[in-house]
C-alpha positions as CSV (number, residue, x, y, z in Angstrom):
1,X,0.0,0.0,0.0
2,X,1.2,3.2,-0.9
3,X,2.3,6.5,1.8
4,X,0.5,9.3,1.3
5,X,0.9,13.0,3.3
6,X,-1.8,14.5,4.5
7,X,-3.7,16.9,2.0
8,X,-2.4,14.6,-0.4
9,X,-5.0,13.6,-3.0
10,X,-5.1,9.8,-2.7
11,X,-6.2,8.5,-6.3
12,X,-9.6,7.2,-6.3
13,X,-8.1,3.5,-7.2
14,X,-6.2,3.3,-3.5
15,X,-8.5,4.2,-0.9
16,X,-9.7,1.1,0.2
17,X,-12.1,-1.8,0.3
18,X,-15.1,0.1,2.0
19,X,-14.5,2.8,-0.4
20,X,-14.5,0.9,-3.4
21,X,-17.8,-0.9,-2.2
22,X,-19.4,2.6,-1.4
23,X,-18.2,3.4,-4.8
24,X,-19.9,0.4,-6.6
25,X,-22.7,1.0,-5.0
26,X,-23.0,4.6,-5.6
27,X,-22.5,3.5,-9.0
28,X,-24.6,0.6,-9.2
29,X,-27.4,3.3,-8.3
30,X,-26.4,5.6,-10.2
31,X,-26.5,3.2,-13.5
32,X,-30.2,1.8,-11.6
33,X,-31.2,5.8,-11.5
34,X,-29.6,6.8,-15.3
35,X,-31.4,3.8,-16.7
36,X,-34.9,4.5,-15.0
37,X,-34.2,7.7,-16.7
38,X,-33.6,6.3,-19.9
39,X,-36.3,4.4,-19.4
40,X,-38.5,7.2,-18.0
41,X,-37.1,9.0,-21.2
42,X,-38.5,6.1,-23.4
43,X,-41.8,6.0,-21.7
44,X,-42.1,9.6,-22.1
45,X,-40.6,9.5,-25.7
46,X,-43.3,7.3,-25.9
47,X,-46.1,8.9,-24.2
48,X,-44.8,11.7,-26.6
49,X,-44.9,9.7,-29.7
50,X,-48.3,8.3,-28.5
51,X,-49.3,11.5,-27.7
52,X,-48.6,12.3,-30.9
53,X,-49.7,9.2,-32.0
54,X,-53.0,10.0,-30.1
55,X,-52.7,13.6,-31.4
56,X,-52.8,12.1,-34.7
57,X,-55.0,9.9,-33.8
58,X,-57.4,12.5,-32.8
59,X,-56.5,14.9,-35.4
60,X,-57.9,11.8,-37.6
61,X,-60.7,11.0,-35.6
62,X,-61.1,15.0,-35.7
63,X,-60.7,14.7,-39.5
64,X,-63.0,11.6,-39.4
65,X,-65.3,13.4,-37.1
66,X,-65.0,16.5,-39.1
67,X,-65.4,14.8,-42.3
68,X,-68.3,13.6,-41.0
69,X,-69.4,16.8,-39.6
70,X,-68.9,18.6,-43.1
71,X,-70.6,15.7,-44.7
72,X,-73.4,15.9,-42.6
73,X,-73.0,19.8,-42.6
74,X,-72.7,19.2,-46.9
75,X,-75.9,17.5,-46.8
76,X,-77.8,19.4,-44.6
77,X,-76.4,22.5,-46.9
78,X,-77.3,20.6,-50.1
79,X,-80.9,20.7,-48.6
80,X,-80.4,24.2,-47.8
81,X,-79.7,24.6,-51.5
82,X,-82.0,22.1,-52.9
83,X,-84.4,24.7,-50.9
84,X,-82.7,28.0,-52.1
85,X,-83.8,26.0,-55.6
86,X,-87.8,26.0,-54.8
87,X,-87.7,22.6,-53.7
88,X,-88.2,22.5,-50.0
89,X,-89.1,26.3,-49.0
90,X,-92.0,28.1,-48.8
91,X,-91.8,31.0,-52.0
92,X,-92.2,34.1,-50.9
93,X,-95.8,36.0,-51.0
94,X,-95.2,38.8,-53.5
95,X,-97.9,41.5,-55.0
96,X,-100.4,40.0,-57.5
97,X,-99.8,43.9,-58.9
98,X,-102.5,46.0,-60.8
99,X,-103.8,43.6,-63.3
100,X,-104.6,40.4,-61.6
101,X,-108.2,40.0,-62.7
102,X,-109.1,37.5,-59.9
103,X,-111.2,39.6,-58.5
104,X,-109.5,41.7,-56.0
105,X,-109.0,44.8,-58.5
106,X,-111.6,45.1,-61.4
107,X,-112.5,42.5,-63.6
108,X,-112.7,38.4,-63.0
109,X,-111.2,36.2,-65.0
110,X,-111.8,33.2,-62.8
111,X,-115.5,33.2,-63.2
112,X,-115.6,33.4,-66.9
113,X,-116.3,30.0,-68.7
114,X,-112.7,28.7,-70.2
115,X,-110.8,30.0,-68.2
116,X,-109.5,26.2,-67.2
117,X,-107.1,25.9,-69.9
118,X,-103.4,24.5,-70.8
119,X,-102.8,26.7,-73.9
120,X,-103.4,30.6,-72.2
121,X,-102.1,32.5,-75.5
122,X,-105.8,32.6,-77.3
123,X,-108.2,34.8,-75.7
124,X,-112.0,32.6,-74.2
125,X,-115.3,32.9,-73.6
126,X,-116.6,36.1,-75.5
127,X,-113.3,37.2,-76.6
128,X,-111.2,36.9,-79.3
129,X,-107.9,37.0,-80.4
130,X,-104.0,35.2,-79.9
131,X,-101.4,36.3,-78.5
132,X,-98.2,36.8,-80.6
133,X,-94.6,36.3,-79.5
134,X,-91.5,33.4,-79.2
135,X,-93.5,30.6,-77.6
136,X,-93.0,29.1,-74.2
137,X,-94.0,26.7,-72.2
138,X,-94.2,27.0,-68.3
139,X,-94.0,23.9,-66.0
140,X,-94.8,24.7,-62.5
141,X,-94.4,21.8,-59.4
142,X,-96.4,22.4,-56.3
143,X,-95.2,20.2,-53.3
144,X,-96.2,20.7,-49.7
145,X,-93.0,21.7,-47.4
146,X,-95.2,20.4,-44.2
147,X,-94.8,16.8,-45.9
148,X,-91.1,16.1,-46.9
149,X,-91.8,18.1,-50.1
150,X,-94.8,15.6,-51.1
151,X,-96.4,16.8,-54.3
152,X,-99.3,18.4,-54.1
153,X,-102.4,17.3,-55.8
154,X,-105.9,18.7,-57.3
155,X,-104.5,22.1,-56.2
156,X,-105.5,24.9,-58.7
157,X,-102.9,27.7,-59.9
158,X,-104.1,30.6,-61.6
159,X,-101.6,32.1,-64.1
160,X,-101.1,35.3,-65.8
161,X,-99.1,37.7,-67.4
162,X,-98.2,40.8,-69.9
163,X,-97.7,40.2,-73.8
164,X,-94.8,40.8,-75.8
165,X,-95.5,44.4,-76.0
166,X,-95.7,44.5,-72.2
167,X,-99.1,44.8,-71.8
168,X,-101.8,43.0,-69.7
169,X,-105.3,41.8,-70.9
170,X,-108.4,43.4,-69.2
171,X,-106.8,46.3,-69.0
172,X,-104.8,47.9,-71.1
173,X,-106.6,45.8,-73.6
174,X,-109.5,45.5,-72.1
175,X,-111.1,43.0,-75.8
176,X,-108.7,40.9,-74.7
177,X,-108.4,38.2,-72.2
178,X,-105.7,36.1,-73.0
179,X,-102.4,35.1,-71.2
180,X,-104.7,33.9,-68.4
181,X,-105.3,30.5,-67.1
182,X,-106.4,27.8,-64.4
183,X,-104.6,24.5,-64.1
184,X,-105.3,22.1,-61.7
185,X,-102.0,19.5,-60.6
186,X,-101.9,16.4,-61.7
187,X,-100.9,13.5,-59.2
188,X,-97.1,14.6,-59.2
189,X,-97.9,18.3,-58.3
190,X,-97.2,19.6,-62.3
191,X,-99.6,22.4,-64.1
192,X,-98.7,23.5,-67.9
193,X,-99.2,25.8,-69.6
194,X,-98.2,26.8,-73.3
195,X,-98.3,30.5,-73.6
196,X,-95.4,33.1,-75.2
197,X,-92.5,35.0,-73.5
198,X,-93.4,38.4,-71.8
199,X,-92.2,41.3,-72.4
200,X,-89.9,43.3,-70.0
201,X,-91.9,46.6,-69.6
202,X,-90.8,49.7,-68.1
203,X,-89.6,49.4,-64.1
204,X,-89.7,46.0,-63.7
205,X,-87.8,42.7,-64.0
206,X,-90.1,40.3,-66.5
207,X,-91.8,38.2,-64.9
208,X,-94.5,36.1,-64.0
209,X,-98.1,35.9,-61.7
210,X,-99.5,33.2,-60.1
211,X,-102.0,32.3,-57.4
212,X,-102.5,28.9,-56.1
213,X,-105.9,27.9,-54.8
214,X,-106.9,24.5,-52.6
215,X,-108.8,23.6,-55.2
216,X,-111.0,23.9,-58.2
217,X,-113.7,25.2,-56.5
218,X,-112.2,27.5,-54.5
219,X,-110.4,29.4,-57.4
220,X,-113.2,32.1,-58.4
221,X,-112.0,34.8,-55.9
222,X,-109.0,36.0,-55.1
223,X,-110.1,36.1,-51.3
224,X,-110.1,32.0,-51.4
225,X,-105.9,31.7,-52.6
226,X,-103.7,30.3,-50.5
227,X,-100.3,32.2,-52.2
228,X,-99.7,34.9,-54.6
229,X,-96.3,34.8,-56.2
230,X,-94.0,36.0,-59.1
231,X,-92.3,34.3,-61.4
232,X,-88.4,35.6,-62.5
233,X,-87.1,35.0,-65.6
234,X,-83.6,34.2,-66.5
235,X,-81.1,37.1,-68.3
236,X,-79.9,34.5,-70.6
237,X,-83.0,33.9,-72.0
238,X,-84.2,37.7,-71.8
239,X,-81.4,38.5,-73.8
240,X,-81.7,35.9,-76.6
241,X,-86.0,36.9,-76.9
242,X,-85.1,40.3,-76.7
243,X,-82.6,40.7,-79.3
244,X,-85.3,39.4,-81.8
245,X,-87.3,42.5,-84.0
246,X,-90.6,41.0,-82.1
247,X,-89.7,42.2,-78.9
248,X,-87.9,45.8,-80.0
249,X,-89.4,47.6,-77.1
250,X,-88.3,45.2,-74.6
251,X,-84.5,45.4,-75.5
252,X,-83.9,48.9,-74.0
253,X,-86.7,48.5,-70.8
254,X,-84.1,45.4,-70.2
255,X,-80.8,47.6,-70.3
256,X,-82.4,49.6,-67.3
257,X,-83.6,47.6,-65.2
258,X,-81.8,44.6,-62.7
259,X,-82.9,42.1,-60.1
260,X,-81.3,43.8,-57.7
261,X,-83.6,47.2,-58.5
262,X,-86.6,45.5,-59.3
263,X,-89.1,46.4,-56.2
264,X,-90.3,43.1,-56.2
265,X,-87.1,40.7,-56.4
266,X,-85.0,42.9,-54.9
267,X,-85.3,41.5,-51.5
268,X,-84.2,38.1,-52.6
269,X,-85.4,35.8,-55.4
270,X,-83.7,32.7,-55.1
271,X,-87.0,30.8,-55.1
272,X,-88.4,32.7,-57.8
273,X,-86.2,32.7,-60.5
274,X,-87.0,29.8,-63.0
275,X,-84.9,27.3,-65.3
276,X,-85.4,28.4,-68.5
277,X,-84.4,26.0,-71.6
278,X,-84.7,26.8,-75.1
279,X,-83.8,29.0,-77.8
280,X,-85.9,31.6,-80.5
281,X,-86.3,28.9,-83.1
282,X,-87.8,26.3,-81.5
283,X,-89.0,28.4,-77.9
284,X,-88.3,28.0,-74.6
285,X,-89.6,26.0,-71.4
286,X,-89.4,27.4,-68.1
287,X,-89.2,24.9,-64.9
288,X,-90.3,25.9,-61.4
289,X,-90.7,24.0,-58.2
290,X,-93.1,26.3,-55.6
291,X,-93.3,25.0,-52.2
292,X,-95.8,26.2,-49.9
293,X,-96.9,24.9,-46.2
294,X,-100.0,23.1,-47.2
């Protein structure tokens, strides 16, 4: 054994057998403590990466969930839309305007005998006359929003509006009393009539009146309807009618006016607006779907 002075450094490999155990076992403990660590290390490296995991996990099941959500939230939307389209929302009550003859505001066309009729664009009863102008056919679907959209049945809908030179029958031609009509739904909720595109007069958007009765019976008077509506028609097809040297007068009145001025669509007309199909050769057809809480 070596001599050494005192406050001499004795080297750490000659201080004895006590020390060298107390050194083990510090070590032994030390390794034990270092690898619980490690291992502490792992488990939270791994409670990390299954956190992350998890995290993931979640962020899929979030992404499943959400896709879900959206898909749900896309479907309930594509209802939305399928309703912004007329096919589960009520249409909006608008104005039956000055020239309804129903009744309500001179003259009644309801009462007058042929006034149930597909084909509106010759005048009836003791009238006589056509109406000229690029043919179209209207196709009108009433279902009942109450009921899942269920068609609606043996329900009448009165129909009427201006000629080509923007004028109404009754009134401003008062020998006249064509572009009017009754049609009662079939068992899928359609009506048709054949008539002619309208003109587009001064101040308004062209358009379109209807008024939709419970039935047959009821629709003599104006005071028995259960809606009074409007009818937009599409700018593409405008356009196209309008350019022709039948409807001259309607060409400018379109340049100044817009849906977004007219007083009657201006407040939304999402429902109202129709599909229109066709072109000047052969005419047009024009498709709405009116929903109304039957």
């Amino acid at each position: 054994m070596c001599q050494y002075h005192e406050g001499e450094e004795i080297p750490e490999h000659d201080r004895g057998l006590q020390h060298d155990l107390e050194t083990m076992k510090r070590r032994s403990l030390l390794g034990l403590l270092v690898k619980a660590g490690m291992t502490l290390g792992l488990v939270g490296c791994g409670s990390s990466s299954a956190g992350s995991s998890s995290s993931s996990l979640s962020s899929g099941s979030s992404g499943t969930t959400t896709t879900s959500s959206t898909t749900t939230t896309s479907t309930s939307t594509t209802t939305t839309t399928s309703a912004a389209g007329g096919a589960c929302s009520v249409i909006p009550s608008e104005t039956g305007g000055p020239y309804p003859a129903d009744g309500s505001n001179g003259p009644n066309a309801l009462t007058m005998s042929g006034i149930v009729r597909s084909d509106i664009r010759p005048s009836f009863a003791n009238y006589s006359g056509t109406a000229q102008g690029i043919p179209l056919t209207i196709n009108l679907t009433l279902v009942n929003v109450n009921a899942s959209c269920a068609a609606l049945a043996d329900y009448a809908i009165y129909l009427w509006h201006c000629d080509r030179d923007g004028l109404y029958s009754l009134y401003s031609i008062p020998t006249q009393n064509y572009l009017r009509g009754v049609q009662v739904t079939d068992s899928v909720g359609k009506v048709t009539f054949t008539s002619i595109f309208p003109a587009c007069y001064s101040g308004r958007w062209p358009h379109i009146h209807f008024e939709v009765y419970r039935n047959l019976a009821a629709a003599t008077s104006s005071a028995n309807n259960l809606k009074t509506s409007q009818i937009a028609l599409t700018s593409n097809a405008c356009n196209q009618v309008y350019a022709t040297s039948e409807y001259t007068t309607s060409r400018n009145n379109f340049t100044q006016v817009s849906l977004a001025s007219d007083n009657v669509f201006s407040d939304g007309y999402s429902l109202e607006i129709a599909e229109i199909t066709g072109d000047n050769t052969n005419g047009y057809v024009l498709n709405l779907e009116i929903g109304i809480a039957a």
